[in-house]
N, C-alpha and C positions, 0 to 999 in steps of 0.2 A: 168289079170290086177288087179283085187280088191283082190285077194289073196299077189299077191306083196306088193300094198297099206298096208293090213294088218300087212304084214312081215315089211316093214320099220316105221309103226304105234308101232309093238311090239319093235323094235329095240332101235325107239326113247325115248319109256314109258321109257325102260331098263338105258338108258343112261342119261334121267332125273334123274330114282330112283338113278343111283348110282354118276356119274360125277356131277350134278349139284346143286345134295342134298350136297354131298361133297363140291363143290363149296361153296355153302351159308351158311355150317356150317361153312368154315375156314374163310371164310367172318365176318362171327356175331364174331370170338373167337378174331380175327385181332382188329374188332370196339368195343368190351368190352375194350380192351388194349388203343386205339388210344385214346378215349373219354374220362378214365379218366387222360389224361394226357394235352388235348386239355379244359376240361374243368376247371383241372387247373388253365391252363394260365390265360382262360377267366375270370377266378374267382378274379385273380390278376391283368388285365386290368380293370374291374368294380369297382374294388377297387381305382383307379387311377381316373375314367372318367366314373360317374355312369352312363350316355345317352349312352354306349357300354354295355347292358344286354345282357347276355347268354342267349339263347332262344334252345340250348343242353337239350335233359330232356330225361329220361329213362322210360321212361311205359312197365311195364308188359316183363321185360328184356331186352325189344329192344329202339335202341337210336332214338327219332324225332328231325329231324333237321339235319341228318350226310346221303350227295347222297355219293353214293357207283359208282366213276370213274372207275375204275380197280381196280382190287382185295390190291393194294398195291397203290391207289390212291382216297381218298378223299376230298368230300367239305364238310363243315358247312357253312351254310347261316345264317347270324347274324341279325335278322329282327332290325330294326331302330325304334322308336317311332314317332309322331306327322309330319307326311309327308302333314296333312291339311292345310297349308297355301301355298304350292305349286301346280300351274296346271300342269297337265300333257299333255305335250307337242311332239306330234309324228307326223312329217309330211312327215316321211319318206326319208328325205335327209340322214339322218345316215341308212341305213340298220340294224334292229335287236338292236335298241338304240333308245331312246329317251331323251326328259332334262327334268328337273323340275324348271318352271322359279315361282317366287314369283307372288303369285295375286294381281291381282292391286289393290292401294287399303290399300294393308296389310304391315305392316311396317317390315324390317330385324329384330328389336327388339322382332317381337310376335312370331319369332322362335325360335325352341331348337336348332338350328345349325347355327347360327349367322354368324357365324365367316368363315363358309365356303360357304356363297353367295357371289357368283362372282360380279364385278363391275354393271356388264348388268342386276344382279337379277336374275343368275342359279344357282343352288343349285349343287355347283361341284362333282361329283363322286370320282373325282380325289383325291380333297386338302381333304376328308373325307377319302379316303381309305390313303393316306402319314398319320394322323396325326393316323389311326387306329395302321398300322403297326409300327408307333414311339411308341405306346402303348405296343405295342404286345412284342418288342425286348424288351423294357424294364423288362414286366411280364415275359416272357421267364429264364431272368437274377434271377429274384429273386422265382419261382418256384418249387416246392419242385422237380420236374423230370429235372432241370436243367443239368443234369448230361447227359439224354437220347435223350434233342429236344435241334435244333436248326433252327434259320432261315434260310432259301433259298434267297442267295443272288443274284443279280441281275436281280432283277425282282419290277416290280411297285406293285406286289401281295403281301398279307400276307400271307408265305406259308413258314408250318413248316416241317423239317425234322425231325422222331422219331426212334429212334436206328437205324438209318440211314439204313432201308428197306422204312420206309411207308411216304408218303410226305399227308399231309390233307393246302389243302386252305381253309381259314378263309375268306365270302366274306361278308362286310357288305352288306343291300338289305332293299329295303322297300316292305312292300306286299301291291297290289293294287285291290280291292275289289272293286263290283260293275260298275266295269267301263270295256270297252273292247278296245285295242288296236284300231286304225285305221289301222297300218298298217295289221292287221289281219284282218281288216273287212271281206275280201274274203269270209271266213271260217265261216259257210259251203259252199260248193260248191252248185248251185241250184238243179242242176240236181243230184245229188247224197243222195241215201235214207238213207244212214249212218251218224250218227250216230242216226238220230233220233229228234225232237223237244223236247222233255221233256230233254234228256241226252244235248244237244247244250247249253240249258237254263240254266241247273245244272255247265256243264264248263263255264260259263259265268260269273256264277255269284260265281264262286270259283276263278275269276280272275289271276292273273300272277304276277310275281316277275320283281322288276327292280333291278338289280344287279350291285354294284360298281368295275368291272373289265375289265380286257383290251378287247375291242371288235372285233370280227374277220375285221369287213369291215375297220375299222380305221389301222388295222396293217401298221405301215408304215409311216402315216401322223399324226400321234399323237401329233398334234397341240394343242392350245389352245381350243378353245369355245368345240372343237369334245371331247378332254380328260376330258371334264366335263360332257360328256352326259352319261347314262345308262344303261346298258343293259338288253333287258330283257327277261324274262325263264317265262317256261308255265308248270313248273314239275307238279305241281299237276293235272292241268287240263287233261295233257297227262296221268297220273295213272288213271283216272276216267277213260278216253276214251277204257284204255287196261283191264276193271273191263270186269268179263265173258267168258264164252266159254273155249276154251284152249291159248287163249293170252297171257297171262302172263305165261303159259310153254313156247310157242313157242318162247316167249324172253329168258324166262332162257337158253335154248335151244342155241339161237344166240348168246347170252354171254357167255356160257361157251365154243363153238364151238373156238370168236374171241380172248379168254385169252388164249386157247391152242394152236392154230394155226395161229392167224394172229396180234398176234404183232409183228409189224416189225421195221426195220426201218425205222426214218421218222414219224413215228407215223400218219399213213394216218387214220388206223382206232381208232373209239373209240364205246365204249359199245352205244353212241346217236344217230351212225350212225345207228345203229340196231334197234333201238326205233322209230326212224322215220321212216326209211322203213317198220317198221309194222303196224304203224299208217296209210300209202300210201297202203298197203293191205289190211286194213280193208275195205277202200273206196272202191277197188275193189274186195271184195268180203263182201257186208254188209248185207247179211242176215247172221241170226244168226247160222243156219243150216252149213253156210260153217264155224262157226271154233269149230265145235262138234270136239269131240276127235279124231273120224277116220279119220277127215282130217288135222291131225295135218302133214303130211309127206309132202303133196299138198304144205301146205302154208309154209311151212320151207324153201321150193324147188323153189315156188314163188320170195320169197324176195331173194333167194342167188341169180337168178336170175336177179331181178331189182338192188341189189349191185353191180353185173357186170356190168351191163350197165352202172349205175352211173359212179363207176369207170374208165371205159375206155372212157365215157363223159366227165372227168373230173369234173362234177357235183350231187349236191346231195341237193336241195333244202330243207329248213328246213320246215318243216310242217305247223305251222303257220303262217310263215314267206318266202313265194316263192322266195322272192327278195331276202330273205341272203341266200349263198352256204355255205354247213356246209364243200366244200373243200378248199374251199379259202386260199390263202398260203399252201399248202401242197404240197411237192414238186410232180412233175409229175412221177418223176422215182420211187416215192413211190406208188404213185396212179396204177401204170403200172405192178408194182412188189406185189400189192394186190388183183387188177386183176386176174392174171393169179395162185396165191393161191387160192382165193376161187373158181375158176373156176376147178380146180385141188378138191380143197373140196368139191364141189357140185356133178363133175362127179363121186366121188366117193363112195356118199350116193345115189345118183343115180342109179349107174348102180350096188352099192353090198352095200346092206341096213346093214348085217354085219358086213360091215368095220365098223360102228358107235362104237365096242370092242374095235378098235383100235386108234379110235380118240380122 
């Protein structure tokens, strides 16, 4: 048994060094290209509507601010200035959304975003992100790569196409510091010794993003008062959580496995489905001893597991958020037809550690 362990431990090292080192070089050479053309635009939106700052910046050769969707899909998150005179508002009627209503009290006038509070006093996500993309197509028009990007039409998103391989969405987003979701309250769980008090405190107080984009639970009823509310992301917080041990192989690992084998059609999966389910294995396995190197094979073998289940559940809870399903609208016959691949992927790092040569 611990010889095998070892044999699918060496197989996996093998298939990091060469598949996923690979992966994240053509990764970094793709986002050198994408950025400065994205920052372009943004450079020529600023110019129009100074309250839209690029918050793209390059350190030390790598881009801050550009998530990395799929190898030929990314986001920039466009942080907002002055979100202070708005409360934040979560009571959970939106799953995975919240609003930003004016404090009472404080006048429409002491804001930088005047013009896009609602009647009732929300700060719309909506008429922010329409007047962003009226920006965008414009810069687009007058930018010096006008030749190579265009926008993606019919979509309420700012999402650019660049030499029509790589699609990057532009989302505006305010960051919310020091305060913690209600609907997250949950988290941590009591009976569970992961992540720890000191590490809980440290995500806490690295807060979360609320984001101006279409949100899974609304798909559908995109209504009034709802298409003003916000969505909101926990990216940083969940990077702290994956700091240590062999976590963040074991993800590379799961993203390189889902960009060669399990895009499908229907796009059931994406690289977050793989983020969350390792964050769901940390809790169950939270000493730090179970994610040492040698049991990198264990916990790779774990989550392909709980992915099937999800899968053929048709459910996938998002981490933070129990109550939102990260499958929500995804058609079933996708769900069913991703299933039975990774189950086909799993049997066969499984039963011939190996095959990982040929995967």
């Amino acid at each position: 048994m611990i010889a095998t362990q070892a044999k699918l431990v060496y197989q996996l090292n093998k298939y990091y060094n060469e598949r996923c080192q690979a992966r994240k070089a053509a990764i970094a050479k793709t986002i050198r290209e994408v950025c400065k053309v994205v920052s372009d635009v943004l450079k020529e939106v600023e110019v129009q509507e100074p309250r839209f700052i690029s918050s793209l910046s390059e350190i030390d050769a790598r881009y801050e601010g550009m998530a990395v969707i799929s190898p030929n899909e990314f986001e920039v998150v466009l942080y907002l200035n002055q979100m202070g005179v708005f409360n934040f508002v979560d009571d959970g009627s939106l799953p995975g959304c919240a609003v930003l209503k004016l404090s009472d009290g404080r006048k429409r006038s002491m804001s930088l975003w005047v013009e896009f509070i609602t009647a009732s006093g929300y700060l719309s996500a909506r008429k922010i992100r329409s007047r962003f993309q009226t920006l965008v197509a414009q810069a687009v028009d007058k930018c010096s790569y006008r030749d190579v990007v265009k926008m993606v039409a019919d979509t309420s998103e700012v999402r650019l196409r660049i030499r029509e391989r790589y699609v990057v969405q532009i989302t505006p987003a305010f960051k919310c510091t020091g305060i913690w979701p209600r609907s997250a309250a949950q988290w941590p769980l009591p009976h569970i010794p992961w992540p720890g008090p000191n590490r809980v405190a440290e995500v806490k107080a690295e807060g979360f993003n609320l984001l101006s984009k279409e949100c899974y639970s609304l798909t559908g009823k995109q209504s009034s008062a709802e298409s003003d509310a916000w969505v909101l992301e926990f990216s940083e917080a969940e990077n702290r959580l994956l700091m240590g041990g062999c976590r963040k192989k074991c993800l590379s690992v799961l993203k390189t496995l889902r960009d060669r084998h399990l895009e499908l059609p229907g796009q059931p999966l994406h690289n977050y489905h793989m983020k969350s389910l390792l964050l769901y294995e940390c809790e169950k396995h939270p000493r730090e001893t179970d994610w040492d190197e040698s049991c990198l094979g264990d916990r790779l073998n774990g989550i392909l597991l709980q992915l099937i289940s999800c899968l053929q559940c048709r459910r996938c809870p998002h981490y933070f958020l129990p109550n939102l399903d990260l499958f929500q609208g995804k058609p079933h016959s996708a769900l069913e037809a991703a299933a039975k691949q990774t189950w086909r992927l799993a049997r066969e790092i499984l039963t011939n550690a190996k095959s990982l040569d040929k995967l």
